[in-house]
C-alpha positions in Angstrom: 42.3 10.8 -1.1 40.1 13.5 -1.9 39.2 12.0 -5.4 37.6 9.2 -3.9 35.7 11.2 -1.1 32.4 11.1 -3.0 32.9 7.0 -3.4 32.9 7.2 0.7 30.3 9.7 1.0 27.9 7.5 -1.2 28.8 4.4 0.9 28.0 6.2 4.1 24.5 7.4 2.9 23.9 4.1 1.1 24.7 2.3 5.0 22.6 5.3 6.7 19.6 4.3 4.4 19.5 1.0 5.3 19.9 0.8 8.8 17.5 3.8 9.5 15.1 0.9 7.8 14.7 3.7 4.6 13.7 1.0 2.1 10.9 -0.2 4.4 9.7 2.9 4.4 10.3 3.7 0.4 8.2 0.7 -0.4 4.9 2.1 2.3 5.6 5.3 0.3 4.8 3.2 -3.1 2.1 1.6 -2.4 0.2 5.1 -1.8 1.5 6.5 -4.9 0.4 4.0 -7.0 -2.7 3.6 -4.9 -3.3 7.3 -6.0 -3.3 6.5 -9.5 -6.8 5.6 -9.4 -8.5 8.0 -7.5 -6.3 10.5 -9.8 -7.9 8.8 -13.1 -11.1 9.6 -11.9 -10.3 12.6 -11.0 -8.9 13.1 -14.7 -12.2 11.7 -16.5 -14.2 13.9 -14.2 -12.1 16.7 -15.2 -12.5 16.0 -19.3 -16.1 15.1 -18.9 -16.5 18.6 -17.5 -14.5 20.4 -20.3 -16.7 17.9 -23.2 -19.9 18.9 -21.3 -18.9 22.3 -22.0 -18.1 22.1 -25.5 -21.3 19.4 -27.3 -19.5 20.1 -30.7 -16.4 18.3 -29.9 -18.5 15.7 -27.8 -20.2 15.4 -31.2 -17.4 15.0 -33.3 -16.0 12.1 -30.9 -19.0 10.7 -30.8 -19.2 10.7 -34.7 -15.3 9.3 -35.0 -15.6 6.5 -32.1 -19.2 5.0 -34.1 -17.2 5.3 -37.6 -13.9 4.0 -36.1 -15.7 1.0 -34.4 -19.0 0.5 -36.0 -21.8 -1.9 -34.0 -22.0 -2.7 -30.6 -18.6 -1.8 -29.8 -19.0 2.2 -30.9 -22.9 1.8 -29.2 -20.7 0.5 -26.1 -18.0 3.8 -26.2 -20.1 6.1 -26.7 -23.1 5.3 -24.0 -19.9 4.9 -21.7 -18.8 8.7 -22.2 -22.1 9.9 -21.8 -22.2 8.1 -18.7 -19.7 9.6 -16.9 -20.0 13.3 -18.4 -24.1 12.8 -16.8 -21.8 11.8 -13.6 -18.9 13.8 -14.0 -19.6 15.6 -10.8 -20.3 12.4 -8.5 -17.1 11.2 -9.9 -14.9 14.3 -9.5 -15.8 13.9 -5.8 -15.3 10.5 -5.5 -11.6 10.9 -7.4 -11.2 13.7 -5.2 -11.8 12.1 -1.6 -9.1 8.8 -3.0 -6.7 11.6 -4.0 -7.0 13.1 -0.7 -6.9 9.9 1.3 -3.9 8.4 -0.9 -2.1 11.7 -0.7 -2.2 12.1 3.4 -1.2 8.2 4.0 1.6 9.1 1.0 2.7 12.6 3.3 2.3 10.7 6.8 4.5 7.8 6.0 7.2 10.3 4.1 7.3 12.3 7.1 8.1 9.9 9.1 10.8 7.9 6.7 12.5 11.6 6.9 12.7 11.7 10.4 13.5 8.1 10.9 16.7 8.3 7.9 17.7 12.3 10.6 17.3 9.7 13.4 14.8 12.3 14.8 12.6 11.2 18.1 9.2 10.8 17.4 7.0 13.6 19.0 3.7 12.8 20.3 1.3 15.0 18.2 -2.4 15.4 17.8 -3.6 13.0 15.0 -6.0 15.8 13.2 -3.6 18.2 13.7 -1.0 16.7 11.8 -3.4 15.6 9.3 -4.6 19.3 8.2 -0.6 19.9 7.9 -0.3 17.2 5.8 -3.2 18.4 3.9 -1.1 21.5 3.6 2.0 20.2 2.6 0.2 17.6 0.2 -1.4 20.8 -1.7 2.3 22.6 -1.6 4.1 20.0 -3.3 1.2 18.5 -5.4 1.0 22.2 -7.3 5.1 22.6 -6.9 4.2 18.8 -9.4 1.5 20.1 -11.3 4.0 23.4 -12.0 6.8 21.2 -13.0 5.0 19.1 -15.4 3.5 22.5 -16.8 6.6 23.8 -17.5 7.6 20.7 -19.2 4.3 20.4 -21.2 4.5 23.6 -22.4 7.9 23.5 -23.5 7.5 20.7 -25.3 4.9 22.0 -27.0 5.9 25.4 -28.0 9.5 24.8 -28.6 9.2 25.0 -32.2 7.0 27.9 -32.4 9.6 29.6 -29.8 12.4 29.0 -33.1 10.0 30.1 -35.5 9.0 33.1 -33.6 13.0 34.0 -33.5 14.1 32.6 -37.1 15.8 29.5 -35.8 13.7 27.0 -36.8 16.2 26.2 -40.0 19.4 26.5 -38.0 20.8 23.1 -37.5 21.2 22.0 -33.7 19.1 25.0 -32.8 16.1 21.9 -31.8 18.8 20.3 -29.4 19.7 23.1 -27.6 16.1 24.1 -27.3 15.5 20.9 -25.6 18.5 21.0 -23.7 17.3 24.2 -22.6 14.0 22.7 -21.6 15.3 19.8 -19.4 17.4 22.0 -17.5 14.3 24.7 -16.8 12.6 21.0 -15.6 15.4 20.4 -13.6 15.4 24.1 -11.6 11.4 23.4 -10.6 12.3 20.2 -10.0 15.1 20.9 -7.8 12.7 23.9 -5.7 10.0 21.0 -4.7 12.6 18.5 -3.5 14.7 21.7 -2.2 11.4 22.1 0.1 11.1 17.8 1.1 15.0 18.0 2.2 15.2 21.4 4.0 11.6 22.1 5.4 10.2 18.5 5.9 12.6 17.5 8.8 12.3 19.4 11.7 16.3 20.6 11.7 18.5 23.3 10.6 19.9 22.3 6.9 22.5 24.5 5.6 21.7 25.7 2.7 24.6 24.8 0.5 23.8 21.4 1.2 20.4 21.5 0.9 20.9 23.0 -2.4 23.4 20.2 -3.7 20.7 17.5 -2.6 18.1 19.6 -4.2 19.8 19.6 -7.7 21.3 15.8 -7.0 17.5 14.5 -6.6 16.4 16.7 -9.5 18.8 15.4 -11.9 18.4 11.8 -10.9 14.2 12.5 -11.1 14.6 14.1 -14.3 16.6 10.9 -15.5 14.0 8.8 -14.7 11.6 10.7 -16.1 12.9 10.1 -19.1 14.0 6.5 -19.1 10.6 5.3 -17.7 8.8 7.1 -20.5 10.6 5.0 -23.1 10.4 1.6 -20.8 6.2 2.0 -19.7 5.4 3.0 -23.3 7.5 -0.3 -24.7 6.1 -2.2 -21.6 2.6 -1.5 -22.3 2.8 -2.2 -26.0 4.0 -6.3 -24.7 1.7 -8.5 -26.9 1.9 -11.3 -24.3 1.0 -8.7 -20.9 -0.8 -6.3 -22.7 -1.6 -3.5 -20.1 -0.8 -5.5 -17.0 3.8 -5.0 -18.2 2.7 -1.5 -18.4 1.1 -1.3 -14.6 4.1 -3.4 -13.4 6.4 -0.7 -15.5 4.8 1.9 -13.5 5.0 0.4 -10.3 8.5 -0.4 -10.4 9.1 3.4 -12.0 7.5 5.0 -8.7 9.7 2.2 -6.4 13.1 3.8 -8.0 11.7 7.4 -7.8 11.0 6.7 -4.1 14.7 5.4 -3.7 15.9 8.0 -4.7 14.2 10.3 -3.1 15.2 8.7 0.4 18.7 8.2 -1.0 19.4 11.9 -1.4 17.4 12.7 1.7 20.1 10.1 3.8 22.7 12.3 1.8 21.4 15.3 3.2 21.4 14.6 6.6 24.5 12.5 6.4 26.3 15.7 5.0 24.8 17.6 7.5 25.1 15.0 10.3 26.8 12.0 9.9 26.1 8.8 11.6 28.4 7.1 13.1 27.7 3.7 13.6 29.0 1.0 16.4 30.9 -1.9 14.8 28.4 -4.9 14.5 25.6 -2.5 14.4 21.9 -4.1 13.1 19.0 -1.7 11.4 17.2 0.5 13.7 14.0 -0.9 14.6 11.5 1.5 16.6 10.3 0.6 19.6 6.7 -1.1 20.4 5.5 2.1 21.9 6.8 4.7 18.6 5.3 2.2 16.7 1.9 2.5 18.1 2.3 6.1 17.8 3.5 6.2 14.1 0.5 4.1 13.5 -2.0 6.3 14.8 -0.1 9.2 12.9 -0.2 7.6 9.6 -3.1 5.9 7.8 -3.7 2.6 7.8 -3.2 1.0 3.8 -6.3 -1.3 4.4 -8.4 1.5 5.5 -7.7 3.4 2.6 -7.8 0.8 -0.2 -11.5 -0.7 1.4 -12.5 3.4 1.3 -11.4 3.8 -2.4 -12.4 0.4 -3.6 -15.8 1.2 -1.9 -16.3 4.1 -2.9 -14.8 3.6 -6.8 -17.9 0.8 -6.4 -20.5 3.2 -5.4 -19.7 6.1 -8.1 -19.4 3.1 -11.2 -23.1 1.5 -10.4 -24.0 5.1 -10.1 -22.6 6.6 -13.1 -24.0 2.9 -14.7 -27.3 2.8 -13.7 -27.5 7.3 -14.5 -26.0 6.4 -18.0 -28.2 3.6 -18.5 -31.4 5.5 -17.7 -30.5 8.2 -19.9 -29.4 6.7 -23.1 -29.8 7.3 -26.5 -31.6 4.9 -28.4 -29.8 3.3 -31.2 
């Protein structure tokens, strides 16, 4: 019955997933994203060490709050730490930079190839820095497609009430849930043109566009739900009195493992719209071959190389911001 066609469709996409081994590749895909996190705090600090650097009256004024807020060593402590990495913000930009890059191309390389393996595309042999400066491309695209998304979201959440006020609305009841209604569903149309790009452009086949579209919004929608649930669940995990910060890390981990899901879930969708799979009775998960392995492998980097790089570096960038800060001090 056509009522329960979308029950089937979901069972089909839920069988291509797993035996085109997508949750293998959904949990490589979260280990670099939360491996980015670091690199991308750095880069953060550099970022607002630059922008206090520029403005001394605010770095004053923090200053001034963070000795009267926690007076003694512990304020002493605070503040020699900020002026420690605003004297470094530069070699720690760099260093944030470099993990963001490395994270992001191991996070690119091992999503390219869970979308081919999920199409049950060959593997092509292809030059290794070649593909890399692609990646490098497509890691930019979407990482600004992001950055434009959470923008949008940002800003609408911060100028909502000045939008009613501006048009006279502010006193209208409901007018606040409509504007926000409004909001997610602005979220949800960037959203759904980055992940319109990973399902259409990423594999290497001809998508129709109605369906790329439908996956588009279906991944959008779901994204934008878990936006919104794991906001609520890090923020309560983190505030745990017996885990403290470490429920929070966990929350976040587990928060990028469902993204990732469902990411690969619509992308099986996709391409099982598109192409269905049909599957031998008594089939087993799709395994790759010794020799595609080797190849994937020399495609994709290698999660040990990249956490000894960051760790390594993140080493070399905190004894030098210590020792800079330390050298420079102010004197109580």
């Amino acid at each position: 019955m056509k009522k329960w066609a979308w029950v089937k469709q979901f069972t089909a996409t839920w069988e291509r997933l797993r035996v085109t081994n997508g949750n293998l590749y959904a949990g490589a895909i979260t280990y670099f994203s939360f491996l980015a996190l670091f690199p991308l705090l750095l880069l953060a600090v550099s970022v607002l060490a630059f922008v206090l650097h520029a403005h001394p009256d605010t770095l004053q004024t923090l200053f001034t709050k963070i000795s009267s807020n926690a007076p003694g060593q512990v304020g002493h402590t605070l503040n020699t730490a900020i002026q420690s990495a605003i004297n470094a913000r530069t070699t720690i930009g760099l260093v944030g930079l470099a993990g963001v890059i490395l994270a992001g191309l191991g996070w690119i390389a091992n999503l390219r190839l869970s979308v081919d393996a999920i199409w049950k595309l060959p593997l092509k042999k292809q030059n290794p820095i070649t593909q890399r400066i692609a990646n490098l491309g497509v890691l930019a695209l979407l990482g600004a497609a992001l950055l434009v998304s959470l923008g949008i979201t940002a800003a609408w959440a911060a100028f909502a009430h000045e939008i009613l006020s501006a048009l006279g609305l502010d006193n209208v009841p409901g007018m606040g849930t409509l504007l926000g209604a409004i909001g997610i569903l602005v979220t949800i149309s960037a959203d759904a043109v980055m992940f319109f790009f990973v399902l259409v452009r990423l594999p290497k086949v001809d998508v129709p566009a109605r369906i790329g579209l439908r996956g588009a919004l279906l991944a959008a929608v779901g994204f934008e739900i878990l936006k919104i649930v794991g906001t609520y669940t890090v923020a309560a995990s983190a505030q745990s009195a017996t885990a403290g910060p470490f429920a929070g890390l966990l929350a976040v981990l587990i928060w990028i493992q469902l993204v990732t899901r469902w990411l690969l879930f619509c992308v099986a969708w996709t391409a099982e719209m598109t192409n269905p799979l049909v599957l031998p009775e008594g089939s087993v998960p799709v395994t790759r071959a010794p020799a595609e392995a080797d190849q994937a492998d020399s495609v994709a980097l290698s999660p040990a190389a990249v956490g000894a790089a960051l760790v390594g570096a993140g080493a070399v960038a905190g004894a030098a911001a210590t020792a800079y800060g330390l050298r420079h001090r102010r004197p109580d």
